[in-house]
C-alpha positions in Angstrom: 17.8 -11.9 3.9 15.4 -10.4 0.8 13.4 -8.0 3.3 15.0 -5.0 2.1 12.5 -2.6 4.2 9.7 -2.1 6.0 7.1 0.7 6.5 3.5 1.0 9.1 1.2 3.1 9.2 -1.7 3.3 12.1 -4.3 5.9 12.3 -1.5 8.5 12.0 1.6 7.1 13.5 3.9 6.0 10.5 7.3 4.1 10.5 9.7 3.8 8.5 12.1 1.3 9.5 13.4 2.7 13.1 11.7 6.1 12.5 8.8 7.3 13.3 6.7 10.2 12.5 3.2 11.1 14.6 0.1 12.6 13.0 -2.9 12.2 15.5 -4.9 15.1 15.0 -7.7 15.7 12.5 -10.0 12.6 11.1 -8.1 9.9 8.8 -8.2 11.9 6.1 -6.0 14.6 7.4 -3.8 12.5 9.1 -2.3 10.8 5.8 -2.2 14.0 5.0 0.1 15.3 7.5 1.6 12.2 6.9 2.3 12.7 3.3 3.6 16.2 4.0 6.3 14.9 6.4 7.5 12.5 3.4 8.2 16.1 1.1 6.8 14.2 -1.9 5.8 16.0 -4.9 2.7 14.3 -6.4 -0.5 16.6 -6.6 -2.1 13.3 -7.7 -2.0 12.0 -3.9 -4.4 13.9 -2.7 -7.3 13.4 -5.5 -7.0 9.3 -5.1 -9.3 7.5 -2.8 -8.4 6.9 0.7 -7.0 2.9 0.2 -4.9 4.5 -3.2 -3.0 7.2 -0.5 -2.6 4.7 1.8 -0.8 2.3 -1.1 1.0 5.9 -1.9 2.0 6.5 1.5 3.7 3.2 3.3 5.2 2.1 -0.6 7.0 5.8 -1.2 9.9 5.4 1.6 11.3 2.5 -0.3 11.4 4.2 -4.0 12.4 7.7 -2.2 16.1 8.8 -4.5 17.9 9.9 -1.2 18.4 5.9 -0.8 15.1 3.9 -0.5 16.0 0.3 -1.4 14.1 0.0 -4.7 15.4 3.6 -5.9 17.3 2.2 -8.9 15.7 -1.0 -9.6 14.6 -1.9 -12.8 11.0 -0.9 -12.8 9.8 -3.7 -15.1 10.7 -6.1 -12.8 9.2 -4.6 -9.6 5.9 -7.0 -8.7 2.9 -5.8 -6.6 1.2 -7.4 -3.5 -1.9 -5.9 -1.9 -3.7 -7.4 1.0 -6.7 -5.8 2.5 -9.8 -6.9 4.8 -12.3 -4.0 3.5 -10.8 -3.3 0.1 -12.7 -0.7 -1.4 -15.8 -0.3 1.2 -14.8 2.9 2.3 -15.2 4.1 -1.1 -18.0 1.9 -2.0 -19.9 3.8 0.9 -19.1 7.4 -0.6 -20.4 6.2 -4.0 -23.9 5.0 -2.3 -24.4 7.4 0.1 -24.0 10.2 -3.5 -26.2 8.1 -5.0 -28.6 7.4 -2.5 -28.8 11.4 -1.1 -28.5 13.1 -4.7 -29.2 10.0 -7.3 -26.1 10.8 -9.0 -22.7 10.4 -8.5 -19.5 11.5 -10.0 -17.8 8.5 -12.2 -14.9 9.8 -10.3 -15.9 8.7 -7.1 -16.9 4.9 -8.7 -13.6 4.3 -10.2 -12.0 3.5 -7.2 -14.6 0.7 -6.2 -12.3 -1.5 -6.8 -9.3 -2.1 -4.5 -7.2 -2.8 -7.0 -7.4 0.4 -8.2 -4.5 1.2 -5.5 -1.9 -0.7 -7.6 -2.5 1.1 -10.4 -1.9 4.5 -8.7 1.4 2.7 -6.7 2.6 1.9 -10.8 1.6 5.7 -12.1 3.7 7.0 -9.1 7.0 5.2 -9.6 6.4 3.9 -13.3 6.0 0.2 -12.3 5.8 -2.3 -15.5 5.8 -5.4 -12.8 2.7 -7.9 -12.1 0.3 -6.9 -9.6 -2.1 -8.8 -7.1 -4.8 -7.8 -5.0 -5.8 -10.3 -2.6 -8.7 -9.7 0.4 -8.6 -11.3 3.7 -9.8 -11.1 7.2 -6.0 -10.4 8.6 -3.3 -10.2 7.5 -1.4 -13.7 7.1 1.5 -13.7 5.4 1.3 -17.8 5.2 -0.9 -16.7 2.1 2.0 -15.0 0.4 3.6 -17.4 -0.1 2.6 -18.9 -3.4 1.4 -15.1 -5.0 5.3 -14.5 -4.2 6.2 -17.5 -6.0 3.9 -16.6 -9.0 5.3 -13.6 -9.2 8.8 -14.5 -9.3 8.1 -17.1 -11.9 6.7 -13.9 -13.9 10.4 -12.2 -13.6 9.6 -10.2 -11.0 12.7 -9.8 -9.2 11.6 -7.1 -6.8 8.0 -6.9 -4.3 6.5 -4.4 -3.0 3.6 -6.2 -0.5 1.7 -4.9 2.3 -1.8 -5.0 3.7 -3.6 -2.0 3.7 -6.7 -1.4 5.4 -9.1 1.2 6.0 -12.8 2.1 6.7 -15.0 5.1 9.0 -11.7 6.4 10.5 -8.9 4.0 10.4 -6.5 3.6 8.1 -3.6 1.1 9.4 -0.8 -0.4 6.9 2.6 -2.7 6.9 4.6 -2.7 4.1 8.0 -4.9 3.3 10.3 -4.2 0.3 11.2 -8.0 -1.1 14.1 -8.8 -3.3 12.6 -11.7 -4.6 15.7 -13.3 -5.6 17.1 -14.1 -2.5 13.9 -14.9 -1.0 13.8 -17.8 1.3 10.2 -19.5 2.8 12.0 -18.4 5.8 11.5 -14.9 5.5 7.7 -15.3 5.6 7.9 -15.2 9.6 9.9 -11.9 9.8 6.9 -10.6 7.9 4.1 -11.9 9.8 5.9 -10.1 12.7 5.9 -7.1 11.0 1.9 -7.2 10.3 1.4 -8.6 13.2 2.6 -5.1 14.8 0.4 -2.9 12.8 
């Protein structure tokens, strides 16, 4: 079996494997928050990234974490990334506006993350990823669609892949996350993840 873990994450209730942690009060914001502080991680950087970037940060830490997430001593050159999102970086997109609409001026700050793929690149600053990265949008999540962006990235050396869909706009944020070891990845697997997004 290459699904090595699996994270969720759904307007404040967040999984990791069998456990669960609940963080329901406050507006999305707060709750990855409160999630994030449950995790005792040690990045300052979390909590100036956009809301898609924590997300990415959140539901992808558990399987880097040193006290024995899967991909804790994996080579990080060879560690691929696989994003899939519905809004991308609307929520973000509608900060920038509304700045520029109310004030006609906003912070080149705020427009850097107008691009969903801008989550990847915080996931590969946080654990020092070297791997290929994809950002793919979609109205669900299907993991059908994986299936040739995992083979791509295999036949790029990656022999690890983190790959979730992450989602969020107003005040939802919802996530499913699965650690792949792409070398003994089977087209067989791809069900055992649709299951999983299919419970987010």
């Amino acid at each position: 079996m290459s699904i090595l873990g699996t994270t969720s994450y759904r307007d404040g209730t967040f999984r990791i494997g069998d456990s669960r942690f609940d963080a329901t009060a406050g507006d999305a914001d707060a709750r990855l928050a409160s999630a994030w502080a449950a995790l005792a991680q040690d990045y300052p950087r979390f909590h100036r990234a956009d809301r898609l970037s924590r997300l990415v940060l959140l539901s992808a830490a558990p399987f880097f974490d040193p006290s024995g997430g899967p991909l804790r001593e994996v080579d990080p050159e060879h560690v691929g990334m696989l994003l899939l999102s519905c809004t991308g970086s609307m929520e973000s997109d509608a900060r920038y506006c509304k700045l520029l609409r109310d004030e006609g001026v906003a912070s080149p700050a705020l427009f850097v993350p107008t691009l969903p793929s801008i989550a990847l690149g915080e996931l590969s600053i946080r654990h020092g990823l070297h791997g290929s990265g994809l950002c793919l949008l979609m109205p669900a999540p299907e993991a059908a669609a994986l299936l040739p962006a995992i083979g791509m990235l295999r036949q790029q050396g990656m022999k690890w892949i983190v790959c979730g869909w992450a989602d969020t706009f107003a005040d939802h944020a919802r996530a499913a996350f699965v650690a792949i070891d792409a070398e003994a990845w089977s087209d067989h697997d791809i069900n055992r993840i649709q299951a999983h997004f299919d419970e987010q």
